[in-house]
KERO-954710 format. One record per residue (C-alpha): residue in three letters; x, y, z. Coordinates in steps of 0.02 Angstrom, whole numbers, plus 32768, in hexadecimal, padded with zeros to 4 digits. Layout:
+------+------+------+------+
| rest |    u |    v |    w |
+------+------+------+------+
|  Ala |    X |    Y |    Z |
...
+------+------+------+------+
END
This chain:
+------+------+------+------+
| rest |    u |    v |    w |
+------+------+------+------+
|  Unk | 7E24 | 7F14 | 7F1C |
|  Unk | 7DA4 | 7F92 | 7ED7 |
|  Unk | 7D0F | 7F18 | 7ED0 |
|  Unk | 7CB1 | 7F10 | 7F62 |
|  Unk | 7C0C | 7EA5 | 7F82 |
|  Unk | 7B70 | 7F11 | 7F94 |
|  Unk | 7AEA | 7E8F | 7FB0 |
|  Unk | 7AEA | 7E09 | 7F21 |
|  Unk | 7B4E | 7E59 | 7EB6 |
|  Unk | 7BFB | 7EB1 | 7EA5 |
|  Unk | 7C13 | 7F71 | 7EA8 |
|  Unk | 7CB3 | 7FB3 | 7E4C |
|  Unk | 7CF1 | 8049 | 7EA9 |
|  Unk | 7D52 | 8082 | 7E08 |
|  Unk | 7C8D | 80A1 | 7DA9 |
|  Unk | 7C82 | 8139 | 7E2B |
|  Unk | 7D33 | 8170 | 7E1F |
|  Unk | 7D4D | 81BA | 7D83 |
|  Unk | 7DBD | 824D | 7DA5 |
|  Unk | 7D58 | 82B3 | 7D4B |
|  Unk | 7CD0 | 82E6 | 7DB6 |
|  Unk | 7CC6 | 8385 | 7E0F |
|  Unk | 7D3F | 836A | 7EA5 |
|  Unk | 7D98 | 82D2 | 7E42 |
|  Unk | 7E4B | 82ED | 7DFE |
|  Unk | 7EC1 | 826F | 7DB2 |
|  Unk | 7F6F | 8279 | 7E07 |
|  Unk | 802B | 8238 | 7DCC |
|  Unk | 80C1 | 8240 | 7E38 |
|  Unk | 815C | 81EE | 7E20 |
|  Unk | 81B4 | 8178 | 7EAD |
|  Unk | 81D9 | 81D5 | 7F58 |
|  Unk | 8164 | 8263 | 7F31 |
|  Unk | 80FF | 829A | 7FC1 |
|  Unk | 8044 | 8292 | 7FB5 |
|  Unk | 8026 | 82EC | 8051 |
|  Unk | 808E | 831C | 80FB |
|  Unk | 805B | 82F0 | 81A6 |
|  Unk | 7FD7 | 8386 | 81F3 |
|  Unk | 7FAD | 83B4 | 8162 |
|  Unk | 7EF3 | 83DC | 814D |
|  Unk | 7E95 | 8348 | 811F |
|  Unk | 7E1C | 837B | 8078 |
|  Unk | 7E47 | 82F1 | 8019 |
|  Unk | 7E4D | 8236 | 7FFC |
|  Unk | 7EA3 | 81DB | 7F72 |
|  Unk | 7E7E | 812C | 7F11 |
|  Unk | 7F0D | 80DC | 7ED5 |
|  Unk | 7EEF | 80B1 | 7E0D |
|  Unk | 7FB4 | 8073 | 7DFF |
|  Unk | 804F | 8063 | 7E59 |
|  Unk | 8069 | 8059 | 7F1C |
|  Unk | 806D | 80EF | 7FC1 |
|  Unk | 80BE | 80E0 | 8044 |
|  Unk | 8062 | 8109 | 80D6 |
|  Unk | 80D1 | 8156 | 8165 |
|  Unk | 80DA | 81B1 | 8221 |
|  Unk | 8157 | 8213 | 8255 |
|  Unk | 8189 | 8211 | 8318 |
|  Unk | 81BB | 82AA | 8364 |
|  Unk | 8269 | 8285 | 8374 |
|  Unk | 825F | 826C | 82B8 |
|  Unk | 825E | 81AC | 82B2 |
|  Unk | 81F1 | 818A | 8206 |
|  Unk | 817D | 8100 | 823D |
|  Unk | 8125 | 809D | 8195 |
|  Unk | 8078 | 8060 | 81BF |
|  Unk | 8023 | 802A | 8115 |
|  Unk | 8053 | 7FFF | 8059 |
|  Unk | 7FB5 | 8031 | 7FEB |
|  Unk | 7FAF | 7FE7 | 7F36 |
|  Unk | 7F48 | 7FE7 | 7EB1 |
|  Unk | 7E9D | 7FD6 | 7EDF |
|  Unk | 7E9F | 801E | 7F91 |
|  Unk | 7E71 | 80E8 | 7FE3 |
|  Unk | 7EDF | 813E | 8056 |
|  Unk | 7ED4 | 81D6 | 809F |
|  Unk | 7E26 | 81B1 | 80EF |
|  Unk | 7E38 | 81FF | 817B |
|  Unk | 7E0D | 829C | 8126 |
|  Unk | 7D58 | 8250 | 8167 |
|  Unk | 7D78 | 825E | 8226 |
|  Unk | 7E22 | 82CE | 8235 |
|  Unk | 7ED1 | 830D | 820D |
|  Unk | 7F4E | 82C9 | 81BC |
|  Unk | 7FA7 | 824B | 823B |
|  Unk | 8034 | 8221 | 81CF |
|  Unk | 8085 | 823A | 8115 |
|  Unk | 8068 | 81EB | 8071 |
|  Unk | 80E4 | 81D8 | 7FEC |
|  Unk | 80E1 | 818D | 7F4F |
|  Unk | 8159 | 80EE | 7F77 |
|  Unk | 815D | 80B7 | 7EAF |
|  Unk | 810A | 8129 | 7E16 |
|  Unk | 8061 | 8140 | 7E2B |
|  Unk | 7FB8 | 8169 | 7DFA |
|  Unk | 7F26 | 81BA | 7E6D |
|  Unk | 7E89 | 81FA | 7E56 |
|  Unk | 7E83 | 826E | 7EEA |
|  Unk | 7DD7 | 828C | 7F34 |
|  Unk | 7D97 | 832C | 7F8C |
|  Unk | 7D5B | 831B | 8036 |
|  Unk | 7CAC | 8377 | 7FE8 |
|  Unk | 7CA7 | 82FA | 7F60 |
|  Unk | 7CC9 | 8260 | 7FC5 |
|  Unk | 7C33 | 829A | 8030 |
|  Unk | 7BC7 | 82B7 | 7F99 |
|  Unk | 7C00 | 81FF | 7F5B |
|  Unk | 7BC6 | 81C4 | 8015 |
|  Unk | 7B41 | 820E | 800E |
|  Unk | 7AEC | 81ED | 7F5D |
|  Unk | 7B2C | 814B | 7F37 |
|  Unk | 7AEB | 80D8 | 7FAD |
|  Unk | 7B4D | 803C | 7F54 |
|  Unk | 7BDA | 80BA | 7F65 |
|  Unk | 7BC8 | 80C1 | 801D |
|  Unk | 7BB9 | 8013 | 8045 |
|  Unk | 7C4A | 7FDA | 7FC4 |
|  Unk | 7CC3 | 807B | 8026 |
|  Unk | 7C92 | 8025 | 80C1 |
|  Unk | 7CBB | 7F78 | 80B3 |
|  Unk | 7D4B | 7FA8 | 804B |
|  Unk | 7D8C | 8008 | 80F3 |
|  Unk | 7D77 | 7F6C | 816F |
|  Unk | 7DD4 | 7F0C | 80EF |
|  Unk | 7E55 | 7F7D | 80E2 |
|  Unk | 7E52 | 7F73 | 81AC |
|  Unk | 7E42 | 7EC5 | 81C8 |
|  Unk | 7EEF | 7EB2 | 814D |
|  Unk | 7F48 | 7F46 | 81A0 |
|  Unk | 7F29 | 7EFD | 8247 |
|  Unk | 7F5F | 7E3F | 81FF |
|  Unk | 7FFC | 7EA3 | 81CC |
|  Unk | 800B | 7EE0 | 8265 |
|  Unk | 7FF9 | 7E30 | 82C3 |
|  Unk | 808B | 7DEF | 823F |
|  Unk | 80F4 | 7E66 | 8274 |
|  Unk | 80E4 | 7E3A | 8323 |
|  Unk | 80E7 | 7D77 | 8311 |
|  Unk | 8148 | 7D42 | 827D |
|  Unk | 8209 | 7D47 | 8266 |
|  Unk | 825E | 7DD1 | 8216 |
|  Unk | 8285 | 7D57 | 816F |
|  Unk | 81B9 | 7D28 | 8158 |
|  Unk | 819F | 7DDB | 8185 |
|  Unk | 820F | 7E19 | 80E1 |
|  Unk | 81C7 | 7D9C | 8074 |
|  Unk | 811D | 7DD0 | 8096 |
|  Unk | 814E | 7E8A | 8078 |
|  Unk | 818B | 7E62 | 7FC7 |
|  Unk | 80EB | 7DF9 | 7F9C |
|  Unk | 8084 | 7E7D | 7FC1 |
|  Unk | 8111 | 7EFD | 7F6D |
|  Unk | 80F5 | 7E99 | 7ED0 |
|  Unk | 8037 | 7E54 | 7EC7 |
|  Unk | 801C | 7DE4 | 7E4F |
|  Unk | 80BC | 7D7E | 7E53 |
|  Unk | 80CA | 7CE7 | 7DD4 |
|  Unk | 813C | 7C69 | 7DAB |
|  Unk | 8194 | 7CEE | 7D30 |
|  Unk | 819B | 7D63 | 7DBF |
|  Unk | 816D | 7E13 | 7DE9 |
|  Unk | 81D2 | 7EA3 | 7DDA |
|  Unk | 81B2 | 7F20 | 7E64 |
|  Unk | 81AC | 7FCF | 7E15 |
|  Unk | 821F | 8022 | 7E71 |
|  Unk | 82E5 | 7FF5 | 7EC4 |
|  Unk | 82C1 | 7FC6 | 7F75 |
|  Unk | 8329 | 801C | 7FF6 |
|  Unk | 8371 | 7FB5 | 8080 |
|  Unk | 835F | 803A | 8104 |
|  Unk | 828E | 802B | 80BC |
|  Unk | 8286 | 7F7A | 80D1 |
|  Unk | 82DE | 7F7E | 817D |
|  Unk | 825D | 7FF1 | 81B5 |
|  Unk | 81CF | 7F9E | 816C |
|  Unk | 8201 | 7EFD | 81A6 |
|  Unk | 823F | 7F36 | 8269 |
|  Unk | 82EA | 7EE5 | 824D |
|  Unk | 83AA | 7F2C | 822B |
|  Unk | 83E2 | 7F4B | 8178 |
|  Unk | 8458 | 7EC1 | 8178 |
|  Unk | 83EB | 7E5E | 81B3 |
|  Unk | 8378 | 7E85 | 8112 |
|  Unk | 8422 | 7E77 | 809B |
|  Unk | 8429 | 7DBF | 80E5 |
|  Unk | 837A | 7D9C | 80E7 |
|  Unk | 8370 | 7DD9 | 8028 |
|  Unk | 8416 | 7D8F | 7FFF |
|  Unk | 83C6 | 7CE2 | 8033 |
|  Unk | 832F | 7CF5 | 7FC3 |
|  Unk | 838D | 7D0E | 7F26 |
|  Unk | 8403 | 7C8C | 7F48 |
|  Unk | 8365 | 7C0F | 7F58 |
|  Unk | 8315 | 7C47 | 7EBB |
|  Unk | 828C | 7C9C | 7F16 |
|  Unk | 82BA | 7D4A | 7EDB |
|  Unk | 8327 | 7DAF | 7E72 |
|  Unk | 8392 | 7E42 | 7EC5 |
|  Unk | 8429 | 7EAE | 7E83 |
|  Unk | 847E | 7F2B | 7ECF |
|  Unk | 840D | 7FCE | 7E9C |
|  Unk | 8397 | 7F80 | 7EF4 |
|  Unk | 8317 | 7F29 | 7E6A |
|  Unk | 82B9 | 7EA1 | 7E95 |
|  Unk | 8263 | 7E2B | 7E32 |
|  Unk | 81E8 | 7DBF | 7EA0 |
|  Unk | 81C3 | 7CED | 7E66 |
|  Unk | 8123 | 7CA6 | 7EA7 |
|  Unk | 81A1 | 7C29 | 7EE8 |
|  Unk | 81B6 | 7CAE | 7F74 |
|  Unk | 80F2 | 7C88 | 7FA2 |
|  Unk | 810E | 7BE0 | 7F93 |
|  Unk | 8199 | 7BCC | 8008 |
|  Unk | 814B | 7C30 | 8088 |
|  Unk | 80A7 | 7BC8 | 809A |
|  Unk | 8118 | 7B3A | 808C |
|  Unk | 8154 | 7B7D | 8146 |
+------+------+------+------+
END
């Protein structure tokens, strides 16, 4: 996720985020920490070295609305570019951050010119999936819907599975997916009885690339 192509040749966004640079800072929080509340000044944004943040909205009648999953690899908090905070981060497994000042992501922008074009394209990539995610959600079933959550939940899925790094609330899922909670118990209950997954009742999953399989299968 951190390589971008500038030109010929690849640019690793990690060589320029070091954490120890003046306006760099390396971060840990443990799962369900939050990052940062919604209206809260934006000064910041944050790479994600490890784990995965949950990205969310809250309505005004308090309805928490998730928009994005970042992992490993990916920036959130961007908006500190253009804005205010829109919406809340929290850590959704243990994590690791390197948290960027709003001066120091300008300096970055502004001196590194590989930098700039590797933040960029990184950004329209980051779009172009959040708005695929978005078309999913609006055109697949609730059951291809879940099993494309946990892929992403646990990237990297082989044939000796994935354990995601965290238990996996049904009320999360339902939310993430757009469906009921029994509808997600069903859904998940399904999976591990194929093979595709396996579930117990404190909510651990381990994900099989079998999961993958069966969905481009459909």
């Amino acid at each position: 996720m951190a390589e971008e192509e500038t030109g010929k040749r690849k640019f690793d966004l990690r060589t320029a985020l070091t954490g120890r640079d003046s306006g760099q800072s390396v971060l840990s929080f443990p799962s369900g920490h939050l990052i940062y509340s919604q209206g809260d000044p934006a000064d910041a944004a944050f790479f994600v070295e490890s784990g995965h943040v949950k990205i969310a909205s809250l309505t005004p009648s308090g309805k928490e609305a998730v928009v994005a999953i970042r992992r490993s690899g990916e920036f959130f908090g961007t908006r500190c570019l253009v804005g205010k905070r829109m919406g809340f981060a929290s850590a959704l497994t243990a994590c690791s951050l390197i948290r960027l000042s709003l001066p120091a992501l300008v300096r970055l922008l502004r001196g590194n010119p590989d930098f700039a074009v590797a933040f960029a394209t990184h950004l329209v990539d980051q779009s172009v999936r959040d708005q695929a995610n978005i078309v999913d959600n609006l055109t697949n079933s609730a059951e291809k819907r879940l099993a494309r959550l946990l892929l992403r939940l646990a990237d990297g899925a082989d044939d000796d599975g994935i354990a995601i790094s965290a238990p996996l609330n049904q009320s999360f899922l339902a939310n993430m997916v757009g469906t009921t909670r029994s509808r997600i118990s069903f859904f998940m209950n399904e999976f591990r009885r194929r093979g595709l997954i396996e579930y117990d009742r404190q909510g651990r999953v381990r994900v099989h690339n079998s999961l993958r399989k069966a969905l481009l299968n459909e």
